[in-house]
DSSP file (Angstrom, degrees, kcal/mol; ACC not computed):
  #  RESIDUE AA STRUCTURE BP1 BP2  ACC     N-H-->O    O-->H-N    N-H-->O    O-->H-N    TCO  KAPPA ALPHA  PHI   PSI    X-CA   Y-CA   Z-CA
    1    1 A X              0   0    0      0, 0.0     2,-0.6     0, 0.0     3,-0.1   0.000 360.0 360.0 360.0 154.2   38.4   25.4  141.7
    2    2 A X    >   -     0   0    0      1,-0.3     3,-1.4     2,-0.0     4,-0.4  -0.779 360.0-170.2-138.8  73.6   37.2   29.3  141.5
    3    3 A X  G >  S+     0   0    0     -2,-0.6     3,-2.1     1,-0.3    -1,-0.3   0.852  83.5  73.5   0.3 -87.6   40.9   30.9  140.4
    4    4 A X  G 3  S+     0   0    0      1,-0.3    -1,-0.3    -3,-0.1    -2,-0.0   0.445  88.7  54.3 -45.6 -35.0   39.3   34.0  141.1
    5    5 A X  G <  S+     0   0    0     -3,-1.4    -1,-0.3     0, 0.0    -2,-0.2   0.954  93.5  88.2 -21.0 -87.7   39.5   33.4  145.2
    6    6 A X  S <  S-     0   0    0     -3,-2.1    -3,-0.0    -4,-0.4     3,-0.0   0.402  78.1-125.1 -71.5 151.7   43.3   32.8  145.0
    7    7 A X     >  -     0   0    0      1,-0.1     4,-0.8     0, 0.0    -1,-0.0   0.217  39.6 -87.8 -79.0-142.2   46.1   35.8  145.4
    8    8 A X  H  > S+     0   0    0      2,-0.2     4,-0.9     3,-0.1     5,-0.1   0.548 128.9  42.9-106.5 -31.4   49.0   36.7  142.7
    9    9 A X  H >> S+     0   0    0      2,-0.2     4,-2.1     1,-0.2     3,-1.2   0.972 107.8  53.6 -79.9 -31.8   51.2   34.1  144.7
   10   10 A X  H 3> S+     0   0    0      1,-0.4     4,-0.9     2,-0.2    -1,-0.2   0.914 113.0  41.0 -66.6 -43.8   49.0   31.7  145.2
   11   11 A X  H 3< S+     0   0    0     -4,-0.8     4,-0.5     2,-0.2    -1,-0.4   0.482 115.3  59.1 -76.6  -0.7   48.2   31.6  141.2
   12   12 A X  H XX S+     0   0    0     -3,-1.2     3,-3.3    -4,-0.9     4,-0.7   0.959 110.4  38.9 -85.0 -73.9   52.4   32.0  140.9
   13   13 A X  H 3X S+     0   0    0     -4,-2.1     4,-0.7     1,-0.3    -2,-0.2   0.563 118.3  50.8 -78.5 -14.0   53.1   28.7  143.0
   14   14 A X  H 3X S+     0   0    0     -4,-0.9     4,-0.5    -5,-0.2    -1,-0.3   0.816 105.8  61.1 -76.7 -24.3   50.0   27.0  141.2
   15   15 A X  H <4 S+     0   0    0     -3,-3.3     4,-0.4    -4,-0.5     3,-0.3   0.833 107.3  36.4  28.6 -96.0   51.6   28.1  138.5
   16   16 A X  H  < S+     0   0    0     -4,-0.7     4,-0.4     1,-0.2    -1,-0.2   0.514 106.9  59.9 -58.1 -27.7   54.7   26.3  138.9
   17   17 A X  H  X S+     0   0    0     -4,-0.7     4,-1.5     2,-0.2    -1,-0.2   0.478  88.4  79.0-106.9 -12.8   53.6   23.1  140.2
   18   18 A X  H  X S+     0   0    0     -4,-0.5     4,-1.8    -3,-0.3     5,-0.2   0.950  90.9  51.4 -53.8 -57.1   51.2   22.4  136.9
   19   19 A X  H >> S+     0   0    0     -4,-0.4     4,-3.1     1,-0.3     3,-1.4   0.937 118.3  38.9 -81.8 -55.1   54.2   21.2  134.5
   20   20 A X  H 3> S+     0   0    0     -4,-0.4     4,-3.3     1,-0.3    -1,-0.3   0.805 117.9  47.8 -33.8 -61.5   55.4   18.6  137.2
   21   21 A X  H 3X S+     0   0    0     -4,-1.5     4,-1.1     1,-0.2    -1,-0.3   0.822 110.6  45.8 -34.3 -65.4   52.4   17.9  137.9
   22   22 A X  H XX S+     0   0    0     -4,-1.8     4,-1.3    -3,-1.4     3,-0.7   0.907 115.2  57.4 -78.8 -42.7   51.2   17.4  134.0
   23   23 A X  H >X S+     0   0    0     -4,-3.1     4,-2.4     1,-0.2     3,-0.7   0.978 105.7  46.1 -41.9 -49.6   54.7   15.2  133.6
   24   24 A X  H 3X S+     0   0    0     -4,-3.3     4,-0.8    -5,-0.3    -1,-0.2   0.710 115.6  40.4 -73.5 -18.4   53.9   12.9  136.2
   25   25 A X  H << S+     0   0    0     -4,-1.1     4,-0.3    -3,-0.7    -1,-0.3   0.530 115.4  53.5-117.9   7.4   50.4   12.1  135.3
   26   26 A X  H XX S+     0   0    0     -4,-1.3     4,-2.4    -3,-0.7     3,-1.6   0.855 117.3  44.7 -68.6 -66.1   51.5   12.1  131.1
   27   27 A X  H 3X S+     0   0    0     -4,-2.4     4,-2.7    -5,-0.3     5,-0.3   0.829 109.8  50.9 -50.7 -41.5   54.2    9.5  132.6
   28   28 A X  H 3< S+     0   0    0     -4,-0.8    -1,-0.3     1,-0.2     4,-0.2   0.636 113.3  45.2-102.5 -17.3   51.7    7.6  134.8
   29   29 A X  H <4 S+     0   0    0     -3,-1.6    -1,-0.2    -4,-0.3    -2,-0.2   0.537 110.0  57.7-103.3  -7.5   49.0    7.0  131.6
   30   30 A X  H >X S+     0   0    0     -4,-2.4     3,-3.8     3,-0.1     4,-2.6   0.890 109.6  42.7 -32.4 -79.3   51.8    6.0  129.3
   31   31 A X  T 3< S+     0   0    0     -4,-2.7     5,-0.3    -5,-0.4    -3,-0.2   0.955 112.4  48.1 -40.3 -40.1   52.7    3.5  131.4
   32   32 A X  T 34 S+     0   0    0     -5,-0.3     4,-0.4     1,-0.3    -1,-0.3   0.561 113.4  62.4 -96.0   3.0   49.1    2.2  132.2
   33   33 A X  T <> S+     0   0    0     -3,-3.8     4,-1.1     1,-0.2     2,-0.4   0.842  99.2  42.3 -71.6 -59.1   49.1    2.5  128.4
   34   34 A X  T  < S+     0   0    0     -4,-2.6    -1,-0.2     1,-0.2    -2,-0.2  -0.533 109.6  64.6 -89.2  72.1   51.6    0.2  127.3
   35   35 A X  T  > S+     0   0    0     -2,-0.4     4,-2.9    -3,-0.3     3,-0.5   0.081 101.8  45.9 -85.6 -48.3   50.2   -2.1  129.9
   36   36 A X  H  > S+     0   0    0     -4,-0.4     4,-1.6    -5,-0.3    -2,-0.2   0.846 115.0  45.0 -53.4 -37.5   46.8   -2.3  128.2
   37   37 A X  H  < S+     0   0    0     -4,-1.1     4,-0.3     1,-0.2    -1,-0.2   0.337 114.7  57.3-114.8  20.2   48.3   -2.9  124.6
   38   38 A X  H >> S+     0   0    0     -3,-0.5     4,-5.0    -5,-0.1     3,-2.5   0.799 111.1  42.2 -51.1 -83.2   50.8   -5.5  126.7
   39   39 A X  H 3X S+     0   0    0     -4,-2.9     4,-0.9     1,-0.3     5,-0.2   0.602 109.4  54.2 -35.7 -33.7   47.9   -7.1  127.7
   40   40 A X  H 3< S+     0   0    0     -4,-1.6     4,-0.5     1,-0.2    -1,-0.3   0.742 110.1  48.2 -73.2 -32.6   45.9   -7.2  124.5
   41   41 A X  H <4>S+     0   0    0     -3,-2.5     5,-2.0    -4,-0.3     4,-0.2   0.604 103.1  54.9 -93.6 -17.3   48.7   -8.8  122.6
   42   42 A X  H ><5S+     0   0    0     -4,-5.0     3,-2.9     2,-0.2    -2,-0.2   0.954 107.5  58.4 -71.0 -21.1   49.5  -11.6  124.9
   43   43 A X  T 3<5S+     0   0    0     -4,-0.9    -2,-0.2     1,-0.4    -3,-0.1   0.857 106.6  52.0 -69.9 -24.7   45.5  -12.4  124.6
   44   44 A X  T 3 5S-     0   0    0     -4,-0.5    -1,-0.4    -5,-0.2    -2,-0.2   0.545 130.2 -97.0 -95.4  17.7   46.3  -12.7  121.5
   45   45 A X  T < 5S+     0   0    0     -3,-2.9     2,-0.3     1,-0.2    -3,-0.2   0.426  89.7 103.4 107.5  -4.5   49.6  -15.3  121.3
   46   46 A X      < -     0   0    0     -5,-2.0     2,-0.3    -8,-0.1    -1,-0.2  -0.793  66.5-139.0-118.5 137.1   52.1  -12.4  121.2
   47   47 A X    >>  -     0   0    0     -2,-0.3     3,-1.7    -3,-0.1     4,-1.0  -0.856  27.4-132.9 -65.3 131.8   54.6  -10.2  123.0
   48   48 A X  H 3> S+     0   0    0     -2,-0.3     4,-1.0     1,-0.3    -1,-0.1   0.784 109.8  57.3 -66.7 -24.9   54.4   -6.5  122.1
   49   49 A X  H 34 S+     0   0    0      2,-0.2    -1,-0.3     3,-0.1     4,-0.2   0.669 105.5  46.2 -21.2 -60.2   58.1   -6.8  121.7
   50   50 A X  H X4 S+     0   0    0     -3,-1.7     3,-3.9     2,-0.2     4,-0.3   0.995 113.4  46.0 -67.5 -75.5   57.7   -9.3  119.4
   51   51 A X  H 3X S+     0   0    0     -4,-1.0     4,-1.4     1,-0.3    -2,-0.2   0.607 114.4  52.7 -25.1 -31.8   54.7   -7.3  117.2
   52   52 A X  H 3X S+     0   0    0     -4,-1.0     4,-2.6    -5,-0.3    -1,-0.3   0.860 109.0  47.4 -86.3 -37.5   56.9   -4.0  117.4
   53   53 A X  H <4 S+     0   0    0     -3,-3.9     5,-0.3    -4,-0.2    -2,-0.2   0.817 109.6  58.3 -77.5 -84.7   60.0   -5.8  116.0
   54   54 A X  H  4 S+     0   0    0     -4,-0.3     4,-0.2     1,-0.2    -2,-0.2   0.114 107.8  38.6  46.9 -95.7   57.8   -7.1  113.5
   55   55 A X  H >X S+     0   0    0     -4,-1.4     3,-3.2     1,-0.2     4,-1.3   0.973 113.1  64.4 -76.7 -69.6   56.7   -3.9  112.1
   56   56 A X  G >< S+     0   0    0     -4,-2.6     3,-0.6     1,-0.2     4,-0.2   0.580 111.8  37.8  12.6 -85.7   60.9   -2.6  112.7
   57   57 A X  G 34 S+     0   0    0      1,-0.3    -1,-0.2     2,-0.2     4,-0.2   0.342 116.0  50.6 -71.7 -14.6   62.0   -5.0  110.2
   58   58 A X  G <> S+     0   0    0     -3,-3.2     4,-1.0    -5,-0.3    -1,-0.3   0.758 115.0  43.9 -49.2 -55.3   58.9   -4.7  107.8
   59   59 A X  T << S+     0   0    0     -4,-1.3    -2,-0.2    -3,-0.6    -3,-0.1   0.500 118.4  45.8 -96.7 -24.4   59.3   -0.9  107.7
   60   60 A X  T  4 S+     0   0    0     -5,-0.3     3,-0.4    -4,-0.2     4,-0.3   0.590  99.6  65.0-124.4 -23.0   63.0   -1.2  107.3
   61   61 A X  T  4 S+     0   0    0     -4,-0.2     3,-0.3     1,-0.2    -2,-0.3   0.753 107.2  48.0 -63.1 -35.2   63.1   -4.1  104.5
   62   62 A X  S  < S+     0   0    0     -4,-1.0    -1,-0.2     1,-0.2    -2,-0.2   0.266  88.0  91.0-106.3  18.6   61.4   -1.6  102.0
   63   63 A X  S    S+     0   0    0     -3,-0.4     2,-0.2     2,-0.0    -1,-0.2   0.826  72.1  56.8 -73.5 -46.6   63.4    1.1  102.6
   64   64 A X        -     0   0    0     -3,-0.3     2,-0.4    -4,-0.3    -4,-0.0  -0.625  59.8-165.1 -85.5 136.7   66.1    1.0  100.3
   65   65 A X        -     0   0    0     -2,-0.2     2,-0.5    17,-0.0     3,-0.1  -0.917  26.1-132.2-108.4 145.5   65.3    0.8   96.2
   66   66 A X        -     0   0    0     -2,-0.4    -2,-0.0    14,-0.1    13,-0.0  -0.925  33.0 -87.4-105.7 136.7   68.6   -0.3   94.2
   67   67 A X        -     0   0    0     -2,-0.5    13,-0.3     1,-0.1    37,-0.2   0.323  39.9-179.3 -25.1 138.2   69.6    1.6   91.4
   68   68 A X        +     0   0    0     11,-2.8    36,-0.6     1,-0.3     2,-0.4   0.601  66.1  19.6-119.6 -14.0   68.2    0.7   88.5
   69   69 A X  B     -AB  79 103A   0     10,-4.3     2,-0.6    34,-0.2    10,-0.6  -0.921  62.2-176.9-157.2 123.7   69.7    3.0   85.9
   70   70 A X        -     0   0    0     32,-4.5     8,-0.2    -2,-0.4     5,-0.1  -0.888  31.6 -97.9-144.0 146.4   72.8    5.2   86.2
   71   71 A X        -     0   0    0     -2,-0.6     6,-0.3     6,-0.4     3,-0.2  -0.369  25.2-138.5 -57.2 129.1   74.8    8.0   83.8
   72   72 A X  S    S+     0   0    0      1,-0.2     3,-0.1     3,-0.1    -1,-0.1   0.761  99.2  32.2  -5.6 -67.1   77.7    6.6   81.7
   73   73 A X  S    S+     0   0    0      1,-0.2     2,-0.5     2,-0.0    -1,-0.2   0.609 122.6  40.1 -80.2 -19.4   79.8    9.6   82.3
   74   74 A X    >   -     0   0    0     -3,-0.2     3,-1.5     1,-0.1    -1,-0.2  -0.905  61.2-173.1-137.4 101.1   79.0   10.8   85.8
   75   75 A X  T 3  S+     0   0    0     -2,-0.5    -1,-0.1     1,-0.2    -3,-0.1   0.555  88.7  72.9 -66.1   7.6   78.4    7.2   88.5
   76   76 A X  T 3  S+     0   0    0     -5,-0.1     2,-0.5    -6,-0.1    -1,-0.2   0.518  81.7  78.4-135.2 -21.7   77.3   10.0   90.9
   77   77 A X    <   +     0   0    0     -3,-1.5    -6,-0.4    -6,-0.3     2,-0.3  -0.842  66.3 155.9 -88.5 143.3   74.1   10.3   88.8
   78   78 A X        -     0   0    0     -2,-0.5     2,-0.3    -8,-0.2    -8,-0.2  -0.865  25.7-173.1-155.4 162.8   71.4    7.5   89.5
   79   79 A X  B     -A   69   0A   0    -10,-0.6   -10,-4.3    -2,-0.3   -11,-2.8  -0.876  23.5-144.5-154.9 151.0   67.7    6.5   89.4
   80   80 A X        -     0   0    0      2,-0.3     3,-0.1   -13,-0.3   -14,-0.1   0.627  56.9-105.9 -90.3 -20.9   65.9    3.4   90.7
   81   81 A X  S    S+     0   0    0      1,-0.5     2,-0.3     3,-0.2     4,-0.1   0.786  86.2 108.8 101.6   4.6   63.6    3.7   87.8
   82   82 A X        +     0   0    0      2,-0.1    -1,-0.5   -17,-0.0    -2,-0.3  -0.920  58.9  10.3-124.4 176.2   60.6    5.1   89.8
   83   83 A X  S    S-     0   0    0     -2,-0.3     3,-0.1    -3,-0.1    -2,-0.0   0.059 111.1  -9.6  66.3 176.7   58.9    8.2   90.2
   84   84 A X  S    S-     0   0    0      1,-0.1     2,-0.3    -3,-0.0    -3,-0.2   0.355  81.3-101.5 -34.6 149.4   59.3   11.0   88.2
   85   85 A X        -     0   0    0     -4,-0.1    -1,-0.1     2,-0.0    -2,-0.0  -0.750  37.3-126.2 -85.2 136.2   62.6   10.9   85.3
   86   86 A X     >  -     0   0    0     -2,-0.3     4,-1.1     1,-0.1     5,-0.1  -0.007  18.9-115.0 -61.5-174.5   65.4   12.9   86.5
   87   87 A X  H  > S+     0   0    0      2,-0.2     4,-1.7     1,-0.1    -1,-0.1   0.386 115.8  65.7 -92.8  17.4   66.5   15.4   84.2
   88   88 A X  H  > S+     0   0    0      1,-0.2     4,-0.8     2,-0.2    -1,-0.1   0.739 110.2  42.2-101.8 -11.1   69.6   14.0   83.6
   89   89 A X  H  > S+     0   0    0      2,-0.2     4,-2.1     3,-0.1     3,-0.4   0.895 104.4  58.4 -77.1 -44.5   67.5   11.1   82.0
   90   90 A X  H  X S+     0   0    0     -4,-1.1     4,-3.2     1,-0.3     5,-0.2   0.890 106.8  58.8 -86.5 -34.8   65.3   13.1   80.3
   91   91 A X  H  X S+     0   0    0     -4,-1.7     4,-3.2     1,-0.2    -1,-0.3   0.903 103.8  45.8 -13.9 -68.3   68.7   14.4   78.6
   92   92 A X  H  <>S+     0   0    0     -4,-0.8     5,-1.7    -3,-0.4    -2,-0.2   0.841 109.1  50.5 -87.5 -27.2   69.8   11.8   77.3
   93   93 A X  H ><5S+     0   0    0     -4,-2.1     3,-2.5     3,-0.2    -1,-0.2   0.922 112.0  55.5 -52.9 -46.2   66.5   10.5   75.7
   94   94 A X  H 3<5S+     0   0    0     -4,-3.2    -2,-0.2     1,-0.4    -3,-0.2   0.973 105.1  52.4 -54.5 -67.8   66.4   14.1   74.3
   95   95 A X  T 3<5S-     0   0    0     -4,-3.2    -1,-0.4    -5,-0.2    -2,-0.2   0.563 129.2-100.2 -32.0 -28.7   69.7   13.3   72.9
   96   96 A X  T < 5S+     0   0    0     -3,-2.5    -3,-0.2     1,-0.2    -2,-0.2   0.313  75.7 145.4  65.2  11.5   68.5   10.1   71.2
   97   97 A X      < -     0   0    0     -5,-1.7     2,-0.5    -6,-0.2    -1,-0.2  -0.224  45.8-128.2 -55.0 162.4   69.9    7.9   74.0
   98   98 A X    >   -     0   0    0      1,-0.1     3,-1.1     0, 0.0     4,-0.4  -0.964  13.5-136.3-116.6 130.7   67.9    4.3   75.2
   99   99 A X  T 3  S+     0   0    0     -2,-0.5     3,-0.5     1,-0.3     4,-0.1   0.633 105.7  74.0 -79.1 -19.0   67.2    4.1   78.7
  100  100 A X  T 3  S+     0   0    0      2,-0.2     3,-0.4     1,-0.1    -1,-0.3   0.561  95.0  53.5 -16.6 -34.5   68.5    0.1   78.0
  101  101 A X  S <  S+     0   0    0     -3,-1.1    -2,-0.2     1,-0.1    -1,-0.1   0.716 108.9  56.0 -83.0 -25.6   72.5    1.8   77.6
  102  102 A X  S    S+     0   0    0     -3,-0.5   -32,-4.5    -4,-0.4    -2,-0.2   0.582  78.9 113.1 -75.6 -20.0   71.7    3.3   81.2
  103  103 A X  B      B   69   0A   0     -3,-0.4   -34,-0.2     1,-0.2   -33,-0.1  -0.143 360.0 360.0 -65.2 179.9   70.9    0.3   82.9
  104  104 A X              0   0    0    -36,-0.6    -1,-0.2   -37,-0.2   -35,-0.1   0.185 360.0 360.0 -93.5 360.0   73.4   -0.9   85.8
């Protein structure tokens, strides 16, 4: 298509009619998308349904850590006991504290 041809309206109303346009045919290889990875998992024994709750309930089991270790004075303070030491730990070791008096 040679743009250069068309007038100032012509490129206006072309213009306009692109994002519809680019919705409907986004919409129309979605679809024909999860149709393919339909297909692929029933050849394999499966519903995609199923395989997506699956992953859900995977994704959603590890989410939570439980506290592992929490200030004496302040409940409001916690750690799970990974990653980096808070400072409010690093405190109380400074102090002479045992992270054993901290546990929950």
């Amino acid at each position: 298509m040679d743009l250069s041809t068309l007038s100032v309206s012509q490129l206006r109303e072309l213009q306009q009619q692109i994002p519809a346009e680019l919705k409907k045919r986004e919409a129309k290889e979605k679809t024909e998308a999860l149709n393919k990875l339909r297909d692929m998992a029933k050849t394999l024994g499966y519903s995609l349904e199923e395989l997506l709750a699956k992953e859900a309930t995977s994704k959603a089991a590890g989410a939570k850590v439980r506290v592992k270790y929490r200030h004496p004075e302040n409940a409001a303070l916690e750690w799970t006991g990974r990653g980096r030491k808070p400072k409010w730990v690093e405190a109380w070791l400074a102090n002479g504290g045992n992270l054993d008096n901290l546990l929950v």
